[in-house]
C-alpha positions in Angstrom: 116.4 68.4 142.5 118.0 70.3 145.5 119.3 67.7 148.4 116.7 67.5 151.5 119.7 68.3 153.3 120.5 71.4 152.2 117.6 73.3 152.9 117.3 76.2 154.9 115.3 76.6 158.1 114.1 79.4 160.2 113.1 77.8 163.8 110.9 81.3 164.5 108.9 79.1 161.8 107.9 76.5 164.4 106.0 78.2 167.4 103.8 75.3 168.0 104.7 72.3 169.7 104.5 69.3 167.6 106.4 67.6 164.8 106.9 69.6 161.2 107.8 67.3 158.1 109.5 69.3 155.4 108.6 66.4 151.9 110.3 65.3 149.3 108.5 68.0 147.7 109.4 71.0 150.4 105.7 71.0 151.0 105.4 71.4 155.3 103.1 68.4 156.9 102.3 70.0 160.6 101.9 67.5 163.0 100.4 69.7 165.8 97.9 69.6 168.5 96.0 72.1 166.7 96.1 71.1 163.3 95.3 67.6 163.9 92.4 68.7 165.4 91.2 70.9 163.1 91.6 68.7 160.1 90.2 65.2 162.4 86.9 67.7 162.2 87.3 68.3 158.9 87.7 64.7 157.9 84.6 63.0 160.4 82.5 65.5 158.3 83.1 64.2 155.0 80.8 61.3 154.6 82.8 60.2 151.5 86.1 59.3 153.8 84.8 56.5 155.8 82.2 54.2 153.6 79.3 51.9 155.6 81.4 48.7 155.2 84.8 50.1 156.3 83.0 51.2 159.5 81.6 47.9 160.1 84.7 45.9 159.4 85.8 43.4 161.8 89.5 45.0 161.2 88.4 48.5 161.9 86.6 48.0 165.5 87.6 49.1 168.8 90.2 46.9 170.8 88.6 44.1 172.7 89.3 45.7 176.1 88.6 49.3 175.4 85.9 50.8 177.4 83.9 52.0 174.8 84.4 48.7 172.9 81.0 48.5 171.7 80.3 52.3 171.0 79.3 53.4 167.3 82.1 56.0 168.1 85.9 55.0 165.9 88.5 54.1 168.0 90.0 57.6 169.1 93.6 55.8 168.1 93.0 56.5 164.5 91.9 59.8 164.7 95.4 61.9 164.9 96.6 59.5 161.4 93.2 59.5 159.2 93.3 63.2 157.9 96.7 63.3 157.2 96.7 59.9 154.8 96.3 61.6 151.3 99.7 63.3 151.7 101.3 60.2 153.8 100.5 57.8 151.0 102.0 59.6 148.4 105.1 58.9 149.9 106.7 55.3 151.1 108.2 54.6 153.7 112.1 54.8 152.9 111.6 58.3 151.5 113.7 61.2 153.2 112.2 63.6 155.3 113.3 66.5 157.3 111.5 66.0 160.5 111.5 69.3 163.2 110.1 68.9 166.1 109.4 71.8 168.5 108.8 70.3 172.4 108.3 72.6 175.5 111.4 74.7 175.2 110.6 77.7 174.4 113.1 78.9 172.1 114.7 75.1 170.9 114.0 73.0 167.8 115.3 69.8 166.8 116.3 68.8 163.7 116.8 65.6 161.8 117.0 63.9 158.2 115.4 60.7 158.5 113.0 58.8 156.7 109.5 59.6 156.9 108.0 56.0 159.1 110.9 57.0 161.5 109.2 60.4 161.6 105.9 59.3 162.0 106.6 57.4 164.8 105.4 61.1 166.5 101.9 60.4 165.6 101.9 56.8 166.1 103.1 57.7 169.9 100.2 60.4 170.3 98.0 57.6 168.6 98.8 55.3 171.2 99.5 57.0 174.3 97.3 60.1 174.5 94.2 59.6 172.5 93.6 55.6 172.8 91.5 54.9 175.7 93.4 52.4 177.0 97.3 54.2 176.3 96.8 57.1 178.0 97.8 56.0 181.1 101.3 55.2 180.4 101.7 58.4 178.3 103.4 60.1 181.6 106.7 57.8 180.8 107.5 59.7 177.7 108.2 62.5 179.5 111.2 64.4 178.3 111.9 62.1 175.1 112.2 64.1 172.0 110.6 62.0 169.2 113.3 62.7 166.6 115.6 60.7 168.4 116.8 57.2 168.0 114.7 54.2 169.1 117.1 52.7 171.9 118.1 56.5 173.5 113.9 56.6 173.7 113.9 53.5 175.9 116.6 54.0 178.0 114.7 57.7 178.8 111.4 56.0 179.2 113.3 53.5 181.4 114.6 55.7 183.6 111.7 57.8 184.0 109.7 54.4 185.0 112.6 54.4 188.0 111.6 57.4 189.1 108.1 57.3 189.5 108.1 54.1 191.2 111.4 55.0 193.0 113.4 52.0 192.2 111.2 49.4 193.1 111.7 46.9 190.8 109.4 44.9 191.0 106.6 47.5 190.4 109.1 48.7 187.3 108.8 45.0 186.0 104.5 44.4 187.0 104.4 47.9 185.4 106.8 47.2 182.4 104.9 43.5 181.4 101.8 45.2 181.4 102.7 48.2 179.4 104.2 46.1 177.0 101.4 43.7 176.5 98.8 46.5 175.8 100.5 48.4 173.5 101.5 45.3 171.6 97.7 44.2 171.3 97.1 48.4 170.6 99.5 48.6 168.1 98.9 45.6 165.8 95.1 46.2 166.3 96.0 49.9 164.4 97.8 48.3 162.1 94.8 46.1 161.1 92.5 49.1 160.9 95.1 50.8 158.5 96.1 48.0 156.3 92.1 48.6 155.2 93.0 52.3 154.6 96.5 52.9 153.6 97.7 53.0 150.1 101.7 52.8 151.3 103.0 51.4 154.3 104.9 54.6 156.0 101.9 54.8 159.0 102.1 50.7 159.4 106.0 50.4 159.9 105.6 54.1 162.4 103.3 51.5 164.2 105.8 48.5 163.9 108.3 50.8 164.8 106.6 52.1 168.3 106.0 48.5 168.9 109.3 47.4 168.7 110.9 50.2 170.6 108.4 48.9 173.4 109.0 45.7 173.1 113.2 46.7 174.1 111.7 47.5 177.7 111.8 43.8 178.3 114.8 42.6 177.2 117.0 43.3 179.7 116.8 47.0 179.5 119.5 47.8 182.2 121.6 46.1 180.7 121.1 47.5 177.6 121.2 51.0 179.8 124.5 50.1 181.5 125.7 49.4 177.6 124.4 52.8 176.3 126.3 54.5 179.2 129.4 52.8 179.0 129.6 53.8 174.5 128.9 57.1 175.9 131.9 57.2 178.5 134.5 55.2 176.1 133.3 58.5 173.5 134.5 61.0 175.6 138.3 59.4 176.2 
């Protein structure tokens, strides 16, 4: 079989933003704005993809403090994952991917060989941060993180962006940080419930394990970590 590696891309293929996943098969998953949304539609009008019992399952129900907690609506955190799980669960996690993500730059791609529950952390970071009720508000911090990169370069960015919108006030940065924190540890182990009841392979649970634990860095001593990061990066330039 030819290497992942060696495979030839055109970035004029990747106009929309969003995250492309080249398999193990060279099939293309696209990860976009647009085609999640067109095949969410498609899936919520199949009757035969959700069953009566998965819908009432105590596992499957909206977080405890969502707003619409309550509603006979599913939690809008599962909808960018759910039509995309008969070609995720063919695969498990460890398998290689070529992940290409296209952000706001016009005329830039990014492109990485990784393994496919490090790629999907993409949708597990819309999941939680622009279609969960509750997520959405912190969704601001990612700004400028490309999600092809490693985890700890993602937190110091997200850091650093906190110190900016709240100008260096640290204790706002720490109410701020606790409280983000929290939430999308309760958000993210709540999906991971609802898609242990759906998932044949684990690649969408450990993107989900992965968010949460890229979170979770915020609070352990993140400038310190930051001043860390910063010092590698001057001692690699000497």
């Amino acid at each position: 079989m030819k290497e992942m590696n060696s495979i030839n891309l055109k970035p004029s293929d990747y106009k929309q933003k969003g995250l492309y996943l080249v398999l193990p098969d060279f099939s293309v998953l696209e990860l976009t704005k647009k085609n999640i949304a067109v095949k969410a539609k498609e899936f919520w009008k199949d009757p035969n993809k959700i069953t009566p019992e998965l819908k009432n399952a105590v596992d499957f129900q909206r977080c405890q403090f969502c707003p619409l907690k309550g509603k006979d609506e599913f939690c809008d955190a599962i909808r960018p994952i759910v039509p995309f799980l008969d070609i995720v669960d063919k695969y498990v996690s460890f398998d290689k991917v070529i992940a290409v993500y296209k952000g706001d730059e016009k005329d830039l791609v990014h492109v990485t060989e990784t393994t496919i529950y490090k790629a999907l952390t993409y949708v597990s970071l819309l999941s939680l941060m622009q279609y969960c009720q509750i997520g959405r508000q912190y969704w601001k911090y990612y700004f400028g993180i490309v999600p092809v990169e490693g985890g700890k370069e993602a937190t110091n960015r997200m850091y650093l962006n906190m110190y900016w919108i709240y100008q260096g006030n640290k204790i706002e940065i720490d109410d701020m940080i606790s409280s983000f924190v929290d939430q999308i540890r309760i958000t993210s182990q709540n999906q991971v419930k609802r898609l242990n009841l759906i998932c044949k392979n684990d690649a969408f649970m450990n993107a989900f394990v992965e968010t949460q634990i890229v979170t979770e860095f915020l609070s352990m001593d993140i400038e310190g970590q930051l001043k860390k990061s910063l010092k590698e990066f001057e001692q690699s330039i000497d």
